[in-house]
TORKOL-784088 format. One record per residue (C-alpha): residue number from 1; x, y, z. Coordinates in nm, 4 decimals, padded with zeros to 6 digits, always signed. Layout:
TORKOL-784088
    nr       east      north         up
   NUM          X          Y          Z
...
***
This chain:
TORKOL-784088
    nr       east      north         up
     1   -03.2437   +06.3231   +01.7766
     2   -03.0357   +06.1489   +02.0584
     3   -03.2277   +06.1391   +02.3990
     4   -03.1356   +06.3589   +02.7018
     5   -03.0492   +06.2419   +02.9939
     6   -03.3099   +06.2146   +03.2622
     7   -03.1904   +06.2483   +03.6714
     8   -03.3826   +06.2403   +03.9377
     9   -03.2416   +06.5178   +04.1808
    10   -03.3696   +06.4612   +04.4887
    11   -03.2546   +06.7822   +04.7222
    12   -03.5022   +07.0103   +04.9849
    13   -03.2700   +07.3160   +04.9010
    14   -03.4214   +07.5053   +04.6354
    15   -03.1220   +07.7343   +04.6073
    16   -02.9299   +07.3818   +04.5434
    17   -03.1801   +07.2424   +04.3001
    18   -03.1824   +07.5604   +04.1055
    19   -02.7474   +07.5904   +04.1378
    20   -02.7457   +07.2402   +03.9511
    21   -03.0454   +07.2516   +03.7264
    22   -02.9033   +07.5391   +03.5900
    23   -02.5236   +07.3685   +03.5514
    24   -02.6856   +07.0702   +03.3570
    25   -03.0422   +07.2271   +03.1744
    26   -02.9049   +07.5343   +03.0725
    27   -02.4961   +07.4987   +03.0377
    28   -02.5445   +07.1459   +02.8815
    29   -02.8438   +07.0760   +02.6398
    30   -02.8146   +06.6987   +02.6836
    31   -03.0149   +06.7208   +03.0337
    32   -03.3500   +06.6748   +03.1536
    33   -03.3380   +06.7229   +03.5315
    34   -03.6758   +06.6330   +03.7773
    35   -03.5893   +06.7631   +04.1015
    36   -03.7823   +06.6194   +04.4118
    37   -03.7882   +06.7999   +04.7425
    38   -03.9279   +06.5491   +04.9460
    39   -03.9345   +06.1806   +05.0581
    40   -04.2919   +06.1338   +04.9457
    41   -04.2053   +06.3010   +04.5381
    42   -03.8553   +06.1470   +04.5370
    43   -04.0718   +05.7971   +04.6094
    44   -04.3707   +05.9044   +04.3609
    45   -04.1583   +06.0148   +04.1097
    46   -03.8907   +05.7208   +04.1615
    47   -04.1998   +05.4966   +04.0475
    48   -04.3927   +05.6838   +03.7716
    49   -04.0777   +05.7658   +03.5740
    50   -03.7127   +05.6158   +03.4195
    51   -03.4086   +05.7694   +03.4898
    52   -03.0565   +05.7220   +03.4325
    53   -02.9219   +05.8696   +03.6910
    54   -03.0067   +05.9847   +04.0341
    55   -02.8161   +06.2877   +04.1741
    56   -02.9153   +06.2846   +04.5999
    57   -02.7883   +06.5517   +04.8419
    58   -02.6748   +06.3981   +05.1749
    59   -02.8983   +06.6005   +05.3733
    60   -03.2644   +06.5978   +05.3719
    61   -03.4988   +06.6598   +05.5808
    62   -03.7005   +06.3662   +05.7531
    63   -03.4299   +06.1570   +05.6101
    64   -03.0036   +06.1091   +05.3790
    65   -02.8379   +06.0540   +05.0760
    66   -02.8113   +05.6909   +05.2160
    67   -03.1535   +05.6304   +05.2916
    68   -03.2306   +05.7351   +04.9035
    69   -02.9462   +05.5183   +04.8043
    70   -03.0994   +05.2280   +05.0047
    71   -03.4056   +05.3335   +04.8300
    72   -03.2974   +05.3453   +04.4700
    73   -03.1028   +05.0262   +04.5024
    74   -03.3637   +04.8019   +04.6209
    75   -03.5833   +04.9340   +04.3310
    76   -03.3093   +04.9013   +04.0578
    77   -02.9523   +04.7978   +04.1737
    78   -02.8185   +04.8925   +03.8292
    79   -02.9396   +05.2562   +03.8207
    80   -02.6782   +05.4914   +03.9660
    81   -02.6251   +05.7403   +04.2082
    82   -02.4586   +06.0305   +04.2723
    83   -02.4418   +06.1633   +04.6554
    84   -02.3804   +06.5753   +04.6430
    85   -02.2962   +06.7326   +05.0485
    86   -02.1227   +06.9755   +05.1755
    87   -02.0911   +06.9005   +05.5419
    88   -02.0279   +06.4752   +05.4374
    89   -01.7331   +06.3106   +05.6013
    90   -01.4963   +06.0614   +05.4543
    91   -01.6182   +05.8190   +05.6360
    92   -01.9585   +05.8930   +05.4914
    93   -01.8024   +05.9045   +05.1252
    94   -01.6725   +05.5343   +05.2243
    95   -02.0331   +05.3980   +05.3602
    96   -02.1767   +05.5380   +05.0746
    97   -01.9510   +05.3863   +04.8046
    98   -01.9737   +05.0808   +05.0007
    99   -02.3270   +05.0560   +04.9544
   100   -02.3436   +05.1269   +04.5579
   101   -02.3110   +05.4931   +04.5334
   102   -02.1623   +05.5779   +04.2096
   103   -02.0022   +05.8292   +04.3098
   104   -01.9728   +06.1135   +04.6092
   105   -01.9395   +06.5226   +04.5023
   106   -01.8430   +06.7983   +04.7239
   107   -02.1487   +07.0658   +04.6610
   108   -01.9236   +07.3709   +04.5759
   109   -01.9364   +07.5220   +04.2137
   110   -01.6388   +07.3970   +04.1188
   111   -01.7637   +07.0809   +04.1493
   112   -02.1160   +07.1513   +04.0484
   113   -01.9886   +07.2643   +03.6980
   114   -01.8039   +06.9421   +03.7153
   115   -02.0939   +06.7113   +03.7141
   116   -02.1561   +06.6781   +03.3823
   117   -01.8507   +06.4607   +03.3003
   118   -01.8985   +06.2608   +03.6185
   119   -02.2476   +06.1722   +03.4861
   120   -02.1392   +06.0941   +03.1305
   121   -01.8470   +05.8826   +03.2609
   122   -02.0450   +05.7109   +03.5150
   123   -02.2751   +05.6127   +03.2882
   124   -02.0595   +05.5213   +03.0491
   125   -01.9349   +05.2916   +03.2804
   126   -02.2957   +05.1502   +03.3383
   127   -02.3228   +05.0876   +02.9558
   128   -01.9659   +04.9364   +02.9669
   129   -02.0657   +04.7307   +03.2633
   130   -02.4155   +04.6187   +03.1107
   131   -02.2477   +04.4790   +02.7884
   132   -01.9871   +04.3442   +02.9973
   133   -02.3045   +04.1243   +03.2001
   134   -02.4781   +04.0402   +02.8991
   135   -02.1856   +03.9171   +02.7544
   136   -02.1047   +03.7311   +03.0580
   137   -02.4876   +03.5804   +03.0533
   138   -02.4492   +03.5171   +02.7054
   139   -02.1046   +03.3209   +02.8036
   140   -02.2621   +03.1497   +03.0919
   141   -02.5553   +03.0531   +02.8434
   142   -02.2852   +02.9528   +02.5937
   143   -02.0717   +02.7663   +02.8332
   144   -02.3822   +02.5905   +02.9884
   145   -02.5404   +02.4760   +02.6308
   146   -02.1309   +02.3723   +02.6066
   147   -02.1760   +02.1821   +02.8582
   148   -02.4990   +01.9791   +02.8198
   149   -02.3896   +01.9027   +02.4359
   150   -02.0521   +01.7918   +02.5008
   151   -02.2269   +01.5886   +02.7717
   152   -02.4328   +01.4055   +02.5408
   153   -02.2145   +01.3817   +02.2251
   154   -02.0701   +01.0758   +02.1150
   155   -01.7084   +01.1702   +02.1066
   156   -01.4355   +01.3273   +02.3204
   157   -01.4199   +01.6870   +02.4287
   158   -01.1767   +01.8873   +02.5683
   159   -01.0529   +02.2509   +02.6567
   160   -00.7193   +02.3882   +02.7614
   161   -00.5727   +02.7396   +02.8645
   162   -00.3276   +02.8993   +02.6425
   163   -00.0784   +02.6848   +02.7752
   164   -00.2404   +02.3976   +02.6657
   165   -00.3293   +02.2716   +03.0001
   166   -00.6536   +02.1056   +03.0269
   167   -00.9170   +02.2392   +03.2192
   168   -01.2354   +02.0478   +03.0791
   169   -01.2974   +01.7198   +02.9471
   170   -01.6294   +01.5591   +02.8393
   171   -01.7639   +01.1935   +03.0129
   172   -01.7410   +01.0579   +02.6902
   173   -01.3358   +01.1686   +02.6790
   174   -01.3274   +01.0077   +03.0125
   175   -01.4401   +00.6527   +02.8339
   176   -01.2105   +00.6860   +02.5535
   177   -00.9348   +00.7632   +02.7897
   178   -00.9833   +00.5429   +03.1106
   179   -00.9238   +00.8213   +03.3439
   180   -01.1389   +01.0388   +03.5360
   181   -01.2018   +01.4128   +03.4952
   182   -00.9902   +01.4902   +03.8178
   183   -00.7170   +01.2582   +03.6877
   184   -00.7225   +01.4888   +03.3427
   185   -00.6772   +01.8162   +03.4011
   186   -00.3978   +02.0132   +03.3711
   187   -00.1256   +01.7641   +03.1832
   188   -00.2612   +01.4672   +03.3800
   189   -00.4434   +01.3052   +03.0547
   190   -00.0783   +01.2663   +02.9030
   191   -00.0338   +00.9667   +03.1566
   192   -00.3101   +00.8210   +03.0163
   193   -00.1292   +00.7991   +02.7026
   194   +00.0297   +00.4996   +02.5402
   195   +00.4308   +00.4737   +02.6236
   196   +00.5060   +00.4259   +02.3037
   197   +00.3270   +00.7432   +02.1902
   198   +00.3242   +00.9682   +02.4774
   199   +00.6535   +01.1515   +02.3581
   200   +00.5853   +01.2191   +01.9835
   201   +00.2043   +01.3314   +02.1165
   202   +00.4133   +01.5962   +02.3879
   203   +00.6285   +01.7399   +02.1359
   204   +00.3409   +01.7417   +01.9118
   205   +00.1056   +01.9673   +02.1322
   206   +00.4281   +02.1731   +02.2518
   207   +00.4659   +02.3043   +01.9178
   208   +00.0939   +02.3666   +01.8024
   209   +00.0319   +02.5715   +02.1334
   210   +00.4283   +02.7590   +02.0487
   211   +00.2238   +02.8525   +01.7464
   212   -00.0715   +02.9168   +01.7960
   213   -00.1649   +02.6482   +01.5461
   214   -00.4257   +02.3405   +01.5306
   215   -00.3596   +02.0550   +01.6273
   216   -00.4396   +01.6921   +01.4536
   217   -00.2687   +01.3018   +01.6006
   218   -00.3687   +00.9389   +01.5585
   219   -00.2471   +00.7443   +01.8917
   220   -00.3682   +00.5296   +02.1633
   221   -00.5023   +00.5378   +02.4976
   222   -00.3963   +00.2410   +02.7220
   223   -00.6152   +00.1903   +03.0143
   224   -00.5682   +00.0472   +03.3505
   225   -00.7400   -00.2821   +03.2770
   226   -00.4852   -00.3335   +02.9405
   227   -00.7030   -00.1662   +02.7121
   228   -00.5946   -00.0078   +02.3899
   229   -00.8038   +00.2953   +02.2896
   230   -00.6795   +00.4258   +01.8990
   231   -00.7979   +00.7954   +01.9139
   232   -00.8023   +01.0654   +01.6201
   233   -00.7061   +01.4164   +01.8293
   234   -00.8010   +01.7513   +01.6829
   235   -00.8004   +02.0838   +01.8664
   236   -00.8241   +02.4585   +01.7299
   237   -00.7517   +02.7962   +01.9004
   238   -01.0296   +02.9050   +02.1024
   239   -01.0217   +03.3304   +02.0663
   240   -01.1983   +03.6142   +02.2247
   241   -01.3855   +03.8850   +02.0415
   242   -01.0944   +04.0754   +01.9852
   243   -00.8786   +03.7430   +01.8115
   244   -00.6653   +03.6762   +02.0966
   245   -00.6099   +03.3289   +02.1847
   246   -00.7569   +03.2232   +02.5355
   247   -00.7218   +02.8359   +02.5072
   248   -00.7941   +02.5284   +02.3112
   249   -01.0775   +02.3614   +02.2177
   250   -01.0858   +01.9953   +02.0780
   251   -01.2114   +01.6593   +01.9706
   252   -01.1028   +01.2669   +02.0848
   253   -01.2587   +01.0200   +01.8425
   254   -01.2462   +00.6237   +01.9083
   255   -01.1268   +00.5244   +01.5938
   256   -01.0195   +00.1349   +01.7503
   257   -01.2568   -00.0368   +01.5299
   258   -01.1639   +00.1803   +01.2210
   259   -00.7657   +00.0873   +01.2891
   260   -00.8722   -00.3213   +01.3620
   261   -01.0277   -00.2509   +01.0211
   262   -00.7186   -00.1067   +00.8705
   263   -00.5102   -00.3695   +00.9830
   264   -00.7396   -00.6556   +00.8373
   265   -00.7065   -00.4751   +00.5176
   266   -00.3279   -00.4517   +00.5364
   267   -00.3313   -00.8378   +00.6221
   268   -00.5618   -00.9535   +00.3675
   269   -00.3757   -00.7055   +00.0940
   270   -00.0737   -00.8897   +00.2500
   271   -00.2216   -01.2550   +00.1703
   272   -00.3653   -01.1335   -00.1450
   273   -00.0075   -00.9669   -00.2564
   274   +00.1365   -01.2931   -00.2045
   275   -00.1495   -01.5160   -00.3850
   276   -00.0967   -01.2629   -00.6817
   277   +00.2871   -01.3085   -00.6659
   278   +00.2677   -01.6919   -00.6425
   279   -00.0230   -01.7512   -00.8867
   280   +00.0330   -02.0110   -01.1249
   281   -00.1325   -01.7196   -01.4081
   282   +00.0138   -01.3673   -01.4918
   283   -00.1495   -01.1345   -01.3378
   284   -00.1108   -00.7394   -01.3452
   285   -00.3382   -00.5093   -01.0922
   286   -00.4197   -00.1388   -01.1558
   287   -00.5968   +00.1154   -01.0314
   288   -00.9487   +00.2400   -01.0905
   289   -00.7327   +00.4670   -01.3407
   290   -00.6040   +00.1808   -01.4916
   291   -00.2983   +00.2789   -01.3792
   292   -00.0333   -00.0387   -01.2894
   293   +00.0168   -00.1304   -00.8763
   294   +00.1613   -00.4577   -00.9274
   295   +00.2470   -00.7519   -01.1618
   296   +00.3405   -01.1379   -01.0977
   297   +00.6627   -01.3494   -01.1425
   298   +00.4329   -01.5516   -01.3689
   299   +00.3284   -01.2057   -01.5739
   300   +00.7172   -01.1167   -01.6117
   301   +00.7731   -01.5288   -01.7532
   302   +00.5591   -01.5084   -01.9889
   303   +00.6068   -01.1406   -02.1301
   304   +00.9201   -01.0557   -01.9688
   305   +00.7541   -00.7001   -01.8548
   306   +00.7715   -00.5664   -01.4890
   307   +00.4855   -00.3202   -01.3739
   308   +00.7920   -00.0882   -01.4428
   309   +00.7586   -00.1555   -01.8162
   310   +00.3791   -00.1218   -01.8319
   311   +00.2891   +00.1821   -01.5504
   312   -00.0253   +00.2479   -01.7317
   313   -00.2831   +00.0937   -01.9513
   314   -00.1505   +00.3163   -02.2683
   315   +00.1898   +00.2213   -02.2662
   316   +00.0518   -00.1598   -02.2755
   317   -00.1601   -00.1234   -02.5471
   318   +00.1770   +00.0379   -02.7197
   319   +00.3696   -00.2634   -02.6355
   320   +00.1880   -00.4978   -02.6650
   321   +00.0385   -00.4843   -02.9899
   322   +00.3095   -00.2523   -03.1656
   323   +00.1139   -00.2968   -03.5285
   324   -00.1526   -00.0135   -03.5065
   325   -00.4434   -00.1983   -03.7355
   326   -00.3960   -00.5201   -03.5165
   327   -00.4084   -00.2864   -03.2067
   328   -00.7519   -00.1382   -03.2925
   329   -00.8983   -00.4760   -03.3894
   330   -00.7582   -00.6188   -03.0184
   331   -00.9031   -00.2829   -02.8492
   332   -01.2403   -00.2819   -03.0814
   333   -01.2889   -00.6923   -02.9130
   334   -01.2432   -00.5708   -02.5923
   335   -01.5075   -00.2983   -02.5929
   336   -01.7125   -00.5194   -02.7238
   337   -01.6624   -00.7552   -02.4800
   338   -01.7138   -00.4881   -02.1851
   339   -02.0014   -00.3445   -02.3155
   340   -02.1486   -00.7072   -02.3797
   341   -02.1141   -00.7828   -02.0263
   342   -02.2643   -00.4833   -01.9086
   343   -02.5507   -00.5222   -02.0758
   344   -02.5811   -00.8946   -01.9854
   345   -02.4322   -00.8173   -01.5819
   346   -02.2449   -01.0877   -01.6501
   347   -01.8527   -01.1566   -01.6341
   348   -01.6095   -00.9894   -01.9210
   349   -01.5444   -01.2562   -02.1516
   350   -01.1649   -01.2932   -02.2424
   351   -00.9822   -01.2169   -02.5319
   352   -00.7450   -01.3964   -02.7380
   353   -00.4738   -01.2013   -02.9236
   354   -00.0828   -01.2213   -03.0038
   355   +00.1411   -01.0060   -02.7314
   356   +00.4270   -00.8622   -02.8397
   357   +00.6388   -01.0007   -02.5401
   358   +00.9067   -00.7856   -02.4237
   359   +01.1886   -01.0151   -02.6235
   360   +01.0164   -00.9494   -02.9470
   361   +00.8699   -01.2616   -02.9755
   362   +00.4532   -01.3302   -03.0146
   363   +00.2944   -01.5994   -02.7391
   364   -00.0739   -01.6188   -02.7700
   365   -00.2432   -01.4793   -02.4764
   366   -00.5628   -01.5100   -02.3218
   367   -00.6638   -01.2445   -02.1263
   368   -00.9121   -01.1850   -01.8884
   369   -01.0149   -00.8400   -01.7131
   370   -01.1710   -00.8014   -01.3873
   371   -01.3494   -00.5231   -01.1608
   372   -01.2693   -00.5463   -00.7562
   373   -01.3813   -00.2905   -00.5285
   374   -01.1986   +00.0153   -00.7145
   375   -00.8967   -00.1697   -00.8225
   376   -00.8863   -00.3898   -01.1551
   377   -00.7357   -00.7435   -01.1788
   378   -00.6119   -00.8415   -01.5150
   379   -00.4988   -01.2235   -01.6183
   380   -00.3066   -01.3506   -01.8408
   381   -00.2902   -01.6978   -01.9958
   382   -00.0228   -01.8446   -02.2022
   383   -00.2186   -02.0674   -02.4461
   384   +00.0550   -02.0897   -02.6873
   385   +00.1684   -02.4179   -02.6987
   386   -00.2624   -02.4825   -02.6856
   387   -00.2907   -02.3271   -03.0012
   388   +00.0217   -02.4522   -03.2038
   389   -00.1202   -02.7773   -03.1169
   390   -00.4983   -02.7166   -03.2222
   391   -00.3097   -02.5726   -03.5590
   392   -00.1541   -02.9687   -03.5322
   393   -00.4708   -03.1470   -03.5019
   394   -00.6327   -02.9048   -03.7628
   395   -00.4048   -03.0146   -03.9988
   396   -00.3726   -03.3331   -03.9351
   397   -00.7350   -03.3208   -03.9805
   398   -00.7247   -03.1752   -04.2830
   399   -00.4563   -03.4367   -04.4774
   400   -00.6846   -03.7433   -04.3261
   401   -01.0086   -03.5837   -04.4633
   402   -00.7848   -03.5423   -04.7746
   403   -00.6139   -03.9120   -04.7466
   404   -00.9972   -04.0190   -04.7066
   405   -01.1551   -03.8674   -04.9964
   406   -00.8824   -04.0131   -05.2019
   407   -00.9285   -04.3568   -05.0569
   408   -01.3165   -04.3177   -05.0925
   409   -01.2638   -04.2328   -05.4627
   410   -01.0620   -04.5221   -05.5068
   411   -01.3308   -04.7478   -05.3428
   412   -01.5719   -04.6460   -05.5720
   413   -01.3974   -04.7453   -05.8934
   414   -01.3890   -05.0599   -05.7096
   415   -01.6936   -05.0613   -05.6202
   416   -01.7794   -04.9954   -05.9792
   417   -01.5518   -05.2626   -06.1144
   418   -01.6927   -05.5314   -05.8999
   419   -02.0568   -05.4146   -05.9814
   420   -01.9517   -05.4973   -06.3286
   421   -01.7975   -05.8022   -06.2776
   422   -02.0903   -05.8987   -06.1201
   423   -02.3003   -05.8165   -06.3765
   424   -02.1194   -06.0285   -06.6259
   425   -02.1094   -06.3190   -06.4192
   426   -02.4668   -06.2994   -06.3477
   427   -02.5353   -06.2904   -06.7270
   428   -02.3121   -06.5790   -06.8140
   429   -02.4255   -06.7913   -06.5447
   430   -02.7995   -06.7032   -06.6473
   431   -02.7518   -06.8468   -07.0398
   432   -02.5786   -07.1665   -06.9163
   433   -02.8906   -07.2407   -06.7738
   434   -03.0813   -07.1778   -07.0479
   435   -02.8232   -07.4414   -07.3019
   436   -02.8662   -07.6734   -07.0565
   437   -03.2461   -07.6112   -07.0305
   438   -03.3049   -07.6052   -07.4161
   439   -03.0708   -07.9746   -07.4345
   440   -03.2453   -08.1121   -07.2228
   441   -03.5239   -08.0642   -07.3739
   442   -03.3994   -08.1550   -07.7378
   443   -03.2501   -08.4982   -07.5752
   444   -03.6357   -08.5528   -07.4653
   445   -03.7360   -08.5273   -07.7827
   446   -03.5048   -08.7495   -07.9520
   447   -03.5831   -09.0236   -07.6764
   448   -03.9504   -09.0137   -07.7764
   449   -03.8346   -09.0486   -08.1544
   450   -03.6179   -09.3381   -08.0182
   451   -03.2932   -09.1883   -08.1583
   452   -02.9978   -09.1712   -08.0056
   453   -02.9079   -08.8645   -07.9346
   454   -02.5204   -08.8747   -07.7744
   455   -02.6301   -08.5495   -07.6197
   456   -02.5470   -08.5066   -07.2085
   457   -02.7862   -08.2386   -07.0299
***
């Protein structure tokens, strides 16, 4: 059940208090109506009980309508009143308003019957006006807890108006920037602005605020003392309750040692472009997808492909090694070889295999595959002429162990025949020995017989 509406009706007529009890208890049901008829009630009551609205003839006795408005205000300056005479003046009417009356009636029936709407659209009013100051606290506590973060953040802040002037900026925008806060509002800040940048960065913001759009820009500050400031700018529509737009609200990030980072990288990928391109070895670099970036002059000598040829690992393995079995035995060596070094954390061992060069003809290759920092760098070797002349030496190798073993047999019938030549001679010379042995000793014996023998030892 919705409550009633409690007044205070502070009056000493009782032929008034009755004329307008009646008009709001009894015509309109939504009432509850305390009437006091005296200074000291109108006080007592004032204290012991809440009301929304306080409905005060102009005349009382001992004291006005202006002395209870004085009365009511100090007590509660939001709850309103209602002055009701029929002998008041305009100038009365004026004071009163002046002083917070709500509103000022005329006490005839007309406008007794009248008072109902006045009381529902005065405090209607009152409920409009309370949400209005809550929502204005609640601003003033948003704006201040604004305030003391974007005071204590560690980038840029800023606001604008709808028309993209600036009316706020953080301390920490004023560092980026070089310029003061005084020095940044309104469309100041854009003199803070590199030259170079300062146009593309106006037409920029001229057509996100045209539509109502965000806002996003790399440039640079440059400050008084030389300075260069690289910022990253970002700024959204700021809207109301209702989705209007009422301004801007954005971001300044120092991004100067991000961009002296950038431009090392671009430098070093500069020096390291070139030390590909002028590497004695083919080389081809791809992606973490093993998609191609680039390849070498050497690459394109000694296969006669361009990254053009090979944009992606599958069309190499195509071209490459167009025989599928000798394809999967390549690809099988090189998982191998990955996994291997995986396990082990150590390098990924080359492999050797016969490319399919771009001519037709077969160079053996040795190639070696590397991991950088997302990008893969993969080298290529021409050990061709190597390994036609290992085949050499292995054959050469082969017809002198041959030429040997048939030398070595050779030697050993030699050997052989000499062994038995020695042999013979060794059992020739031994029975000389013995003939000359057994005449001697036969030519002794005839001497002792003293016959002449003839015989010579």
């Amino acid at each position: 059940m919705k409550p009633k509406i409690r007044i205070l009706h502070v009056d000493d007529s009782f032929h008034d208090r009755i004329l307008i009890q009646d008009a709001l208890e009894k015509e309109q049901d939504e009432y509850e109506v305390i009437a006091a008829d005296s200074r000291e009630k109108f006080e007592k009551y004032l204290l012991e009980y809440e009301f929304d609205l306080v409905l005060s003839d102009f005349n009382i006795l001992g004291f006005d309508g202006l002395r209870v408005l004085d009365i009511v205000k100090n007590k509660d300056p939001e709850l309103p009143v209602i002055i009701v005479t029929g002998t008041g003046s305009e100038e009365i009417a004026i004071q009163a308003i002046k002083m917070g009356a709500s509103d000022y009636v005329i006490k005839t029936a007309k406008h007794i019957r009248g008072l109902s709407p006045t009381i529902k659209s005065i405090l209607k009013h009152k409920a409009v006006a309370k949400e209005h100051k809550i929502a204005n606290e609640l601003l003033k506590e948003s704006e201040q807890l604004f305030k003391s973060l974007s005071e204590t953040v560690p980038v840029g802040i800023f606001r604008t108006d709808t028309f993209g002037n600036t009316t706020y900026v953080n301390p920490r925008w004023c560092e980026i920037a070089g310029i003061d806060f005084q020095q940044a509002v309104g469309t100041g800040w854009l003199n803070a602005i590199h030259p170079d940048d300062r146009n593309p960065i106006i037409e920029g913001w001229k057509q996100a605020v045209a539509d109502n759009s965000f806002s996003v820009a790399e440039y640079r500050f440059l400050k008084n003392d030389g300075t260069i400031a690289w910022v990253n700018g970002k700024a959204v529509p700021q809207k109301d309750e209702s989705g209007k737009i009422i301004g801007y609200i954005g971001t300044t990030t120092d991004i100067t040692e991000r961009k002296a980072i950038e431009e090392n990288l671009k430098e070093n990928e500069k020096k390291f472009r070139k030390l590909i391109e002028l590497a004695p070895v083919g080389f081809v670099v791809s992606d973490s997808n093993q998609n191609g970036i680039m390849s070498n002059i050497k690459f394109k000598e000694i296969t006669g492909y361009t990254i053009d040829d090979i944009p992606s690992v599958d069309e190499w393995w195509l071209r490459a090694y167009p025989d599928e079995e000798y394809r999967e035995k390549i690809r099988k060596q090189s998982e191998i070889a990955i996994e291997r070094a995986m396990k082990t954390h150590t390098k990924i061992s080359p492999i050797e295999s016969m490319v399919t060069c771009k001519d037709g003809s077969l160079r053996c290759l040795e190639i070696g595959f590397e991991p950088i920092g997302g990008i893969n760098i993969i080298s290529f070797i021409d050990i061709t002429d190597r390994k036609n002349s290992e085949d050499e030496l292995l054959s050469l190798k082969n017809e002198l162990e041959e030429r040997v073993k048939e030398q070595t047999k050779e030697l050993k019938i030699k050997i052989q025949e000499l062994e038995k030549f020695h042999e013979i001679t060794l059992n020739r010379e031994f029975r000389i020995t013995e003939l000359r042995e057994e005449v001697k000793r036969l030519k002794n014996i005839l001497d002792q017989n003293g016959i002449d023998s003839g015989l010579t030892s």
